[in-house]
C-alpha positions as CSV (number, residue, x, y, z in Angstrom):
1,X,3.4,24.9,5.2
2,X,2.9,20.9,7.2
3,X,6.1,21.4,8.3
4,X,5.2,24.7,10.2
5,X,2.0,23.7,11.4
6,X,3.4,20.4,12.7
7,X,6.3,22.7,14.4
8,X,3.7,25.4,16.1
9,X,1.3,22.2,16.9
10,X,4.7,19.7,18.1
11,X,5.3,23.3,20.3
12,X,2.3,23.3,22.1
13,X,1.9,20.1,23.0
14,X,5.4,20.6,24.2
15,X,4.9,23.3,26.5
16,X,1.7,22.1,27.5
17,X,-0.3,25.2,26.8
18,X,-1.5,25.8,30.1
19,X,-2.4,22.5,31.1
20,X,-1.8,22.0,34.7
21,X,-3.9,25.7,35.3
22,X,-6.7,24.4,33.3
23,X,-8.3,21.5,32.1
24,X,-7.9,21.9,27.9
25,X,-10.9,23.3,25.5
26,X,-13.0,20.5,24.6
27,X,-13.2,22.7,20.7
28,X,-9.5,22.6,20.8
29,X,-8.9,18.9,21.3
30,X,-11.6,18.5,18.6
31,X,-9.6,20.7,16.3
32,X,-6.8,19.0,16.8
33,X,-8.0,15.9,16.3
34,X,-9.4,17.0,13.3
35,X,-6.2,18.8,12.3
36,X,-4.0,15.2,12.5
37,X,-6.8,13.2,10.8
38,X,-6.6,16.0,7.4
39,X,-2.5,15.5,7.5
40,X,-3.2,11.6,7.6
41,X,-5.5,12.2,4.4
42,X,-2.9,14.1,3.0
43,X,0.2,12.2,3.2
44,X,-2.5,9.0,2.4
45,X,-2.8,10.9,-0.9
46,X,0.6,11.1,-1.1
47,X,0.8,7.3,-0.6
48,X,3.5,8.3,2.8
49,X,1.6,5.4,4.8
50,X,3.8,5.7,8.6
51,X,3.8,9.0,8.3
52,X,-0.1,9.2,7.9
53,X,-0.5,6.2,10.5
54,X,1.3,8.3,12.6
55,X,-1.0,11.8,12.2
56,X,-3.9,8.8,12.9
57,X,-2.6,7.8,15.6
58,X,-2.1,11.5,17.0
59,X,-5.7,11.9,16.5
60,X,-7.0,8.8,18.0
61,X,-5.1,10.1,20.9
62,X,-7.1,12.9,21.1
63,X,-10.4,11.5,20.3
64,X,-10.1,8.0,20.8
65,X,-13.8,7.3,18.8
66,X,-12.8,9.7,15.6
67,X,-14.5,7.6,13.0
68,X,-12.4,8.9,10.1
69,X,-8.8,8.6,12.4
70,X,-10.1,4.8,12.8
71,X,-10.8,4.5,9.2
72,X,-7.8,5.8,7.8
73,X,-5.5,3.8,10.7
74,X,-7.2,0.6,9.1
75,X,-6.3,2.1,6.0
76,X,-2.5,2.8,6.3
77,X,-2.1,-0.7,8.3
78,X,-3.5,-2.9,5.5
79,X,-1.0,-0.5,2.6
80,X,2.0,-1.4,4.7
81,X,0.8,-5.2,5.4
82,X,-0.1,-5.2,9.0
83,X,-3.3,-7.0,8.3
84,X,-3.6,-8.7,11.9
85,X,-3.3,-4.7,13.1
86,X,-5.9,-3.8,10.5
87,X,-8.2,-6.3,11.3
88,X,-7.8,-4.9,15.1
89,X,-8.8,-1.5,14.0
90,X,-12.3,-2.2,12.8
91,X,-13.6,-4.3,15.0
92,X,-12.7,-1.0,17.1
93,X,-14.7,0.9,14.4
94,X,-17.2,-2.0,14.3
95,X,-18.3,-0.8,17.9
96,X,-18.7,2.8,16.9
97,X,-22.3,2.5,15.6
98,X,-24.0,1.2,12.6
99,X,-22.5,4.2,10.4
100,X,-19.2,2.9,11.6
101,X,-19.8,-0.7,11.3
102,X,-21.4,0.2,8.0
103,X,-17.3,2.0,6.8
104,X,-15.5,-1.0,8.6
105,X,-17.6,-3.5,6.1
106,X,-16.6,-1.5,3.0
107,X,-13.4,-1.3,3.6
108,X,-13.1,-5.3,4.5
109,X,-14.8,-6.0,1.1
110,X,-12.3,-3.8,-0.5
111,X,-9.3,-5.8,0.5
112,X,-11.3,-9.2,-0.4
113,X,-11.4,-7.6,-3.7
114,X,-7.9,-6.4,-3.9
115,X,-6.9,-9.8,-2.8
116,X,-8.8,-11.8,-5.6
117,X,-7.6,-9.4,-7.8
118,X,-3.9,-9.8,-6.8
119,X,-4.3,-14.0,-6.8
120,X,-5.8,-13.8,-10.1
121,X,-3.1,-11.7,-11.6
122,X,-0.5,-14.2,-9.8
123,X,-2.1,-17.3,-11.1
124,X,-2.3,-15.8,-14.5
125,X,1.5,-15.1,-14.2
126,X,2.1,-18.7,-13.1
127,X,0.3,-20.5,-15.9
128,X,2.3,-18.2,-18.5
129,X,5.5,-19.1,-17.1
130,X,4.9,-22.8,-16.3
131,X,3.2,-22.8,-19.8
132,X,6.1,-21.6,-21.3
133,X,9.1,-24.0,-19.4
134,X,6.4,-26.9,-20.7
135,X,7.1,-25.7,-24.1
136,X,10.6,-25.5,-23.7
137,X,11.4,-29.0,-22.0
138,X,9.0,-30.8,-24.7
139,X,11.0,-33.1,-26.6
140,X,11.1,-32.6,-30.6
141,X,8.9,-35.3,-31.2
142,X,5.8,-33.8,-28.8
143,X,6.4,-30.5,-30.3
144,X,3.5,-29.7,-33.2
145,X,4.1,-29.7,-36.9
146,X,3.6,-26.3,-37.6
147,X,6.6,-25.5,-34.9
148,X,9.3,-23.7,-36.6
149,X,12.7,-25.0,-36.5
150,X,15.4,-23.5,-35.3
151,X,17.7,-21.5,-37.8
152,X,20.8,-22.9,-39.1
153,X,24.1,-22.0,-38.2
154,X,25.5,-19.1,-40.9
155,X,28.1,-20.9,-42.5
156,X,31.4,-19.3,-40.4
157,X,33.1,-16.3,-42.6
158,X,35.9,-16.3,-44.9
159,X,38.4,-14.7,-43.1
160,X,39.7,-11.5,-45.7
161,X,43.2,-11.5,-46.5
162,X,43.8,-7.6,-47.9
163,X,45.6,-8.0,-51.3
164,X,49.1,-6.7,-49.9
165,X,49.7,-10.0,-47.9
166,X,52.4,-12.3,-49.0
């Protein structure tokens, strides 16, 4: 059902629609906009990031100041890295309006807590394996007590010789 719409939209903007008769219908560059912004949720949801920066992008071409089509650009930049790019983006949204500045703070204080998150788990994963290669390297005399020894070697096995053998 995308696929069809994207088709039939991808087919108008093809043939222009009437474009050099008339100047275009404010509702139906609205509409659109809106249209490109709900596929960008969608395929967001579907975690499909350059294909929803993409429908952003469509829709930011249409409506340059869509709030949402700035929001979810940020978005889709910071899931695929481009954090410079993100960054970009709302300061853009920053200069929207105080509801706008207001959505360009959240999401800012989302990655800083995505980020501590991610540098805790990584030092927590560090310590472990450094931890771990201390134990390992210790010499036998710094090891504790209470350290189990290694098991000895089983003793080799008696090789069977079946009864027939002469």
């Amino acid at each position: 059902a995308i696929d069809g719409l994207l088709q039939a939209v991808s087919a108008a903007a093809a043939a222009g629609c009437g474009a050099e008769e008339r100047p275009e219908d404010p509702r139906v560059v609205e509409l659109r906009a809106l249209l490109f912004s709900n596929l960008a949720l969608g395929h967001m949801k579907l975690r499909q990031w350059r294909q929803a920066l993409g429908f952003c992008e469509e829709a930011l071409h249409d409506c340059p100041k869509n709030h949402k089509a700035l929001y979810r650009k940020a978005d889709c930049l910071g899931e695929l890295g481009a954090w410079a790019e993100a960054e970009e983006v709302l300061v853009a949204l920053d200069g929207l309006g105080e509801d706008a500045a207001k959505l360009a703070a959240q999401k800012r204080e989302a990655w800083r807590r995505r980020w501590k998150a991610a540098d805790d788990k990584q030092k927590k994963m560090w310590s472990a394996a450094l931890a771990k290669q201390k134990k390992a390297l210790a010499s036998p005399e710094e090891q504790p007590a209470d350290a189990k020894a290694p098991p000895a070697p089983k003793a080799a096995a008696k090789p069977v010789v079946p009864p027939w053998s002469p």
